[in-house]
C-alpha positions in Angstrom: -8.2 10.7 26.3 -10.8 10.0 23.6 -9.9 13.6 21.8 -6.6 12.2 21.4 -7.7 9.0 20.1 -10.0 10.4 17.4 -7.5 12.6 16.6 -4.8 10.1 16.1 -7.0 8.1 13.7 -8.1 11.1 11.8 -4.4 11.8 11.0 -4.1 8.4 10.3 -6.9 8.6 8.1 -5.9 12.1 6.5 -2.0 10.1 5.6 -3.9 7.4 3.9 -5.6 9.3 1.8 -3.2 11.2 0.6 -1.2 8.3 -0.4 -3.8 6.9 -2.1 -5.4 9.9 -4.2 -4.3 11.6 -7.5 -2.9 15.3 -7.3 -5.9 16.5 -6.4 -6.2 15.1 -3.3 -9.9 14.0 -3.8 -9.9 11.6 -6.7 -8.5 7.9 -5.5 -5.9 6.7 -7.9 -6.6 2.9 -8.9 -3.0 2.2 -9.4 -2.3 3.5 -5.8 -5.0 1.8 -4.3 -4.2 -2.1 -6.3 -0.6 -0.8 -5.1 -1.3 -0.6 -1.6 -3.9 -3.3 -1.6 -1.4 -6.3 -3.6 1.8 -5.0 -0.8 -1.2 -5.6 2.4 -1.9 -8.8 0.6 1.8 -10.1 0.2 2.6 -9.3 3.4 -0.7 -11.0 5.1 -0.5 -14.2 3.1 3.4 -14.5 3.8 3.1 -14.1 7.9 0.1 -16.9 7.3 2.5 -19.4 5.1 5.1 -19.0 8.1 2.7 -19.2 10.9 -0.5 -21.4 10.0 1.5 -23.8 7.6 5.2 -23.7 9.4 6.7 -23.2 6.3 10.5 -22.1 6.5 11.2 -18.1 6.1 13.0 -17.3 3.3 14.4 -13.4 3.4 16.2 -13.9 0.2 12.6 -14.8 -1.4 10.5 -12.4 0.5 12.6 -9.5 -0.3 12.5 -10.2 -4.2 8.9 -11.0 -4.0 8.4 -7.8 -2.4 10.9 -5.8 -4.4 8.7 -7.1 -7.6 5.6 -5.8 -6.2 7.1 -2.1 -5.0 8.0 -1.9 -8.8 5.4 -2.5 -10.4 3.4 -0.6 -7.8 5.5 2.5 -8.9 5.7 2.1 -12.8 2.2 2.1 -12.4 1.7 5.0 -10.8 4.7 6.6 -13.2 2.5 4.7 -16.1 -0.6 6.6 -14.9 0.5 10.0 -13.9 -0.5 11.9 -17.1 -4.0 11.0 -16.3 -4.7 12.0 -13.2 -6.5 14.9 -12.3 -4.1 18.1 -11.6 -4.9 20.3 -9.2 
């Protein structure tokens, strides 16, 4: 049972990585990692606004909030791609 625990979280660990490096695999891409980092934070400070401060859910607000972040996520990586290291 722990074998398949650590090897769950090192998969787990081996996806996250590769989302979040450059096309070598190794170097971590800053516009990934801001990327990943601002979509965590939007999504954290949202459940808290509904939950610790009972404010009404929009989904009309959430989902263009969130659609603005997922774009500029990806025309920064887009923006960035030139300089990353190949492999």
């Amino acid at each position: 049972m722990r074998l398949l625990r650590f090897l769950h979280f090192e998969g787990m660990r081996a996806a996250l990585k590769h989302l979040l490096t450059a096309k070598d695999g190794e170097t971590y891409a800053p516009a990934r990692v801001y990327w990943c980092l601002g979509s965590v934070q939007f999504l954290v400070l949202s459940a808290w606004s509904v939950i610790a401060h009972q404010h009404e859910f929009n989904a009309t607000d959430f989902g263009t909030g969130f659609a603005a972040i997922l774009t500029a996520g990806g025309l920064g990586v887009w923006f960035t791609r030139k300089t990353e290291p190949g492999q």
